[in-house]
C-alpha positions in Angstrom: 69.7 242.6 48.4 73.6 242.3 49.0 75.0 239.0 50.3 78.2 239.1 52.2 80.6 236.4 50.6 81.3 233.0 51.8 84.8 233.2 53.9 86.2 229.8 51.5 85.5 231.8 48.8 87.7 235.2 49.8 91.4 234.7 48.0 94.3 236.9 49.5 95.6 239.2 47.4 99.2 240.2 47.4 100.2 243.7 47.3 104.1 242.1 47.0 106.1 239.1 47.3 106.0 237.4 50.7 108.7 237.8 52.4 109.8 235.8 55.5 109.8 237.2 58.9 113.0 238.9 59.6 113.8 240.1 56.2 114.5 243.6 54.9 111.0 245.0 54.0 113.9 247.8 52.2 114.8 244.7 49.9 113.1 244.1 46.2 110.5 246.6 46.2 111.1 247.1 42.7 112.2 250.6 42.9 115.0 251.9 41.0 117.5 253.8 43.0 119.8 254.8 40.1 120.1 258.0 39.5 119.4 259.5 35.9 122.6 260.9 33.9 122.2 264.9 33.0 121.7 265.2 29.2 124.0 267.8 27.9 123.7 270.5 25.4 124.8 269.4 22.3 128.5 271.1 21.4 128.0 274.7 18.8 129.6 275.5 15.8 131.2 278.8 14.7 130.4 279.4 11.0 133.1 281.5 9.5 133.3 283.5 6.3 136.9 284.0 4.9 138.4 286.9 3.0 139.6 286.9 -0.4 141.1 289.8 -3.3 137.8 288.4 -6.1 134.6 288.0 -4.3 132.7 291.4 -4.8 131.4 292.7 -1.5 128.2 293.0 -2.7 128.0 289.6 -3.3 128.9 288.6 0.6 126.2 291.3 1.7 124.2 289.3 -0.7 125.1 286.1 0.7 125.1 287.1 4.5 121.5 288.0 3.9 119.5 285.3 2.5 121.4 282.7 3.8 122.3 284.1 7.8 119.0 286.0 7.5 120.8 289.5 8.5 119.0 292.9 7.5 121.5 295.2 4.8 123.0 296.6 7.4 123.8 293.6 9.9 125.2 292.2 6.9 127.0 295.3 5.3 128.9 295.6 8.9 130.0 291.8 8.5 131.5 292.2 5.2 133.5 295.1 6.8 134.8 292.9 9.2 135.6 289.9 7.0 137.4 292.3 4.6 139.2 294.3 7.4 140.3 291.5 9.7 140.5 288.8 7.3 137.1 286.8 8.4 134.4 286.7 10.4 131.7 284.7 12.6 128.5 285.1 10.9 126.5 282.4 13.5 127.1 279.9 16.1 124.5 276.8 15.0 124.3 273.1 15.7 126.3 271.0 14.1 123.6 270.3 10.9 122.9 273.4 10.4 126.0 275.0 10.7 127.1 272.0 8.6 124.4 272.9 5.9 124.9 276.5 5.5 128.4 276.1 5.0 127.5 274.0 2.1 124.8 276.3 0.8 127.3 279.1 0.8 129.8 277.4 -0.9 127.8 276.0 -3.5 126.4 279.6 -4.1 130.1 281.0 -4.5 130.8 278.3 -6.4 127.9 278.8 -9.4 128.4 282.4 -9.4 132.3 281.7 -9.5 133.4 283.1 -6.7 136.2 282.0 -4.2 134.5 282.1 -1.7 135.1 280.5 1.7 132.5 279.3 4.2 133.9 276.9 7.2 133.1 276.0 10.9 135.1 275.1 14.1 133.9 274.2 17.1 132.8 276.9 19.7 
């Protein structure tokens, strides 16, 4: 059987501070009222492959494929262009990764002694 409780027994809970008559219910609630800042995408990088008079064409087809991921014939039309005009975007990546495959091309030229040239510049 339920037994109501004794009224000196009842404490008041608060759902806030008390506040005196008069004052700005508006006030201290606790609430922020700033507004958040819009995140922004991070800036892009242009990776660039430069032409030269030693680096075999086969080898930048070579080059454009297992490092851009480009089928034969993405990368054949690249190494046109880069031969042709003088150089050519090959992808537009985040800073790291545009960053890294820079250096992996590089590197690669550089053990199989080409001159090779792999840079980036800001989109």
């Amino acid at each position: 059987m339920y037994s109501a409780p004794r009224m000196d027994s009842i404490s008041l809970i608060s759902a806030g501070p008390v506040r005196a008559a008069g004052e700005d219910p508006g006030e201290d609630l606790g609430i922020s009222l700033k507004t958040k800042p819009k995140t922004q995408r991070p800036p892009m990088y242009k990776v660039l492959l430069l032409n030269d008079d030693y680096t075999p064409m086969e080898f930048v087809v070579h080059i454009l494929e297992r490092f851009f991921g480009m089928t034969h014939a993405q990368a054949f039309e690249i190494m046109l262009t880069v031969h042709k005009k003088g150089l050519a975007v090959v992808g537009v990546f985040s800073f790291e990764v545009a960053e890294t495959k820079v250096v992996q091309v590089m590197d690669f030229a550089r053990r199989h002694q080409h001159p090779l040239q792999c840079t980036m510049e800001k989109e």
